[in-house]
N, C-alpha and C positions, 0 to 999 in steps of 0.2 A: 914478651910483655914488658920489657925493663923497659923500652921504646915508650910505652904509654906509660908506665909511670915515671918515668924523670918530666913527660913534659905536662904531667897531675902537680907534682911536682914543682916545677918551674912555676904552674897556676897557682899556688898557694903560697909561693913563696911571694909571686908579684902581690896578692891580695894580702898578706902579712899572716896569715894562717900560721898560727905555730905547730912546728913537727917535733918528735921527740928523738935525740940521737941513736934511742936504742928499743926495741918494740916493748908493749907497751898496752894494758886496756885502755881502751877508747872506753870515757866515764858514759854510763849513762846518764841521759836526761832527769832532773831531780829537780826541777822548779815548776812553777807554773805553767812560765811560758814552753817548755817545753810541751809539757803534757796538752797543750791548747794547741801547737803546731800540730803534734801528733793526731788528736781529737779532729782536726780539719785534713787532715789528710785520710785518715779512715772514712769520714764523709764522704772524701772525696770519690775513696774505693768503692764504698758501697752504690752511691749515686752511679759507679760506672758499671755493676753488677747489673742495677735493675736498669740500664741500656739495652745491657748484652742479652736479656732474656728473652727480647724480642727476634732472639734468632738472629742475630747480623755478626754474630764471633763462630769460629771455630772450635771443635772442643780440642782441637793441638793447640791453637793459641790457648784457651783457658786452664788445659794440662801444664803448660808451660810457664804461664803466669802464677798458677798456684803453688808451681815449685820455688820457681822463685820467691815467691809470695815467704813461702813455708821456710827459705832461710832468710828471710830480712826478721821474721820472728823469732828465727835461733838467733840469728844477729842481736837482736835486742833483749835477747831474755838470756844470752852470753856472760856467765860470771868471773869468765879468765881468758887472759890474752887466746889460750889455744883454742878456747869455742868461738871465738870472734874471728878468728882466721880461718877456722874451718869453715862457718857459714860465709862467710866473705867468697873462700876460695869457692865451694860449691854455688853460690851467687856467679860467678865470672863463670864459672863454668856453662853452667846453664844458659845462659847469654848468648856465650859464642856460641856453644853445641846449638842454641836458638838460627843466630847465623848462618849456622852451617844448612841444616835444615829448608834453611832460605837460599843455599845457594849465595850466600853474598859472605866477600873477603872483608871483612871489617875494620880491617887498620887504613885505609884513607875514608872511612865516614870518622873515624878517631880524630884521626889530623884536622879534618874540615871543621868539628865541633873545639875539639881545642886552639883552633884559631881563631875561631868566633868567641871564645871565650878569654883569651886573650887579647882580642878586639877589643874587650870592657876595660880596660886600662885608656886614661885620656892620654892627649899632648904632653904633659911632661912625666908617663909612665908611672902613674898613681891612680889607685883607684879612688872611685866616690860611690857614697852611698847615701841613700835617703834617709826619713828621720826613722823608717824601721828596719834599717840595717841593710834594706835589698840594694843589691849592686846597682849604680845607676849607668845607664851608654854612653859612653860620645855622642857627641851630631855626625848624623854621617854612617853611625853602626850598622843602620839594616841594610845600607846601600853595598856598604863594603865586603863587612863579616855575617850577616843574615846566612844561616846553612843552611834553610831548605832549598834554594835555586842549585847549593851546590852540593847538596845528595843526591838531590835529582839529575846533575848530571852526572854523576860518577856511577849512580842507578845504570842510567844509559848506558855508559860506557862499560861498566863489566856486562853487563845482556850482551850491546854488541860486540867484544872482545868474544864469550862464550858460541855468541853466533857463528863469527867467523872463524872460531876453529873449530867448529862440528861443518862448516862449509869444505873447508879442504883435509876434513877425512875420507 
């Protein structure tokens, strides 16, 4: 996983993100606007609860999503560096163990999003942002770095890679 994080990494460093040399609690949210991003993203979850009731989820996906779920709240209810690495690390975990589950190797869908994200950087390798902070594209972004055409094919590619070696056993 050092793989993925030098090039998290590298992404924060190109967006000016500051890192701390030594670990470290990550502050919680204490203003307004915090608490109001948050407030919209609980809507968000709830609005996608009463989707799922119409029977169109799994209950593995919804087992799986409420663990995670279950440490993004130890994540944020964390009073010291070691409860925030704990649920951090059982976060990652669950992800991949998620992955696995699925049958899929997850370090080139890694690569493909970190280069799309990377992609947000313009012509003279600076980012921009709008007047509320979100990152703004280059011309050109979705042509280039857009990842869904290239999950989808790397999708393909491990199936048919999986195909053709249960073909010549």
């Amino acid at each position: 996983m050092n793989k993925q994080y030098d090039q998290v990494k590298e992404f924060h460093e190109a967006f000016n993100q500051k890192m701390p040399d030594m670990p470290c609690i990550l502050e919680r949210g204490r203003t307004a606007y915090d608490r109001l991003i948050l407030k919209d993203t609980a809507f968000e979850l709830l609005a996608a609860c009463r989707r799922m009731k119409n029977g169109n989820i799994s209950s593995e996906v919804m087992k799986r999503a409420s663990w995670m779920l279950e440490e993004l709240i130890e994540f944020m209810q964390a009073e010291n560096t070691y409860e925030q690495v704990d649920a951090l690390t059982d976060l990652i975990y669950f992800a991949v163990g998620t992955f696995t589950l699925m049958g899929i190797k997850p370090e080139p869908f890694f690569d493909i999003v970190h280069a799309a994200n990377m992609g947000k950087l313009h012509e003279d390798g600076k980012p921009r942002y709008d007047k509320q902070g979100k990152i703004v594209k280059p011309n050109g972004w979705q042509a280039k770095y857009a990842p869904e055409p290239k999950i989808i094919n790397e999708l393909r590619r491990q199936s048919a890679e999986i195909y053709e070696g249960e073909k010549t056993k």
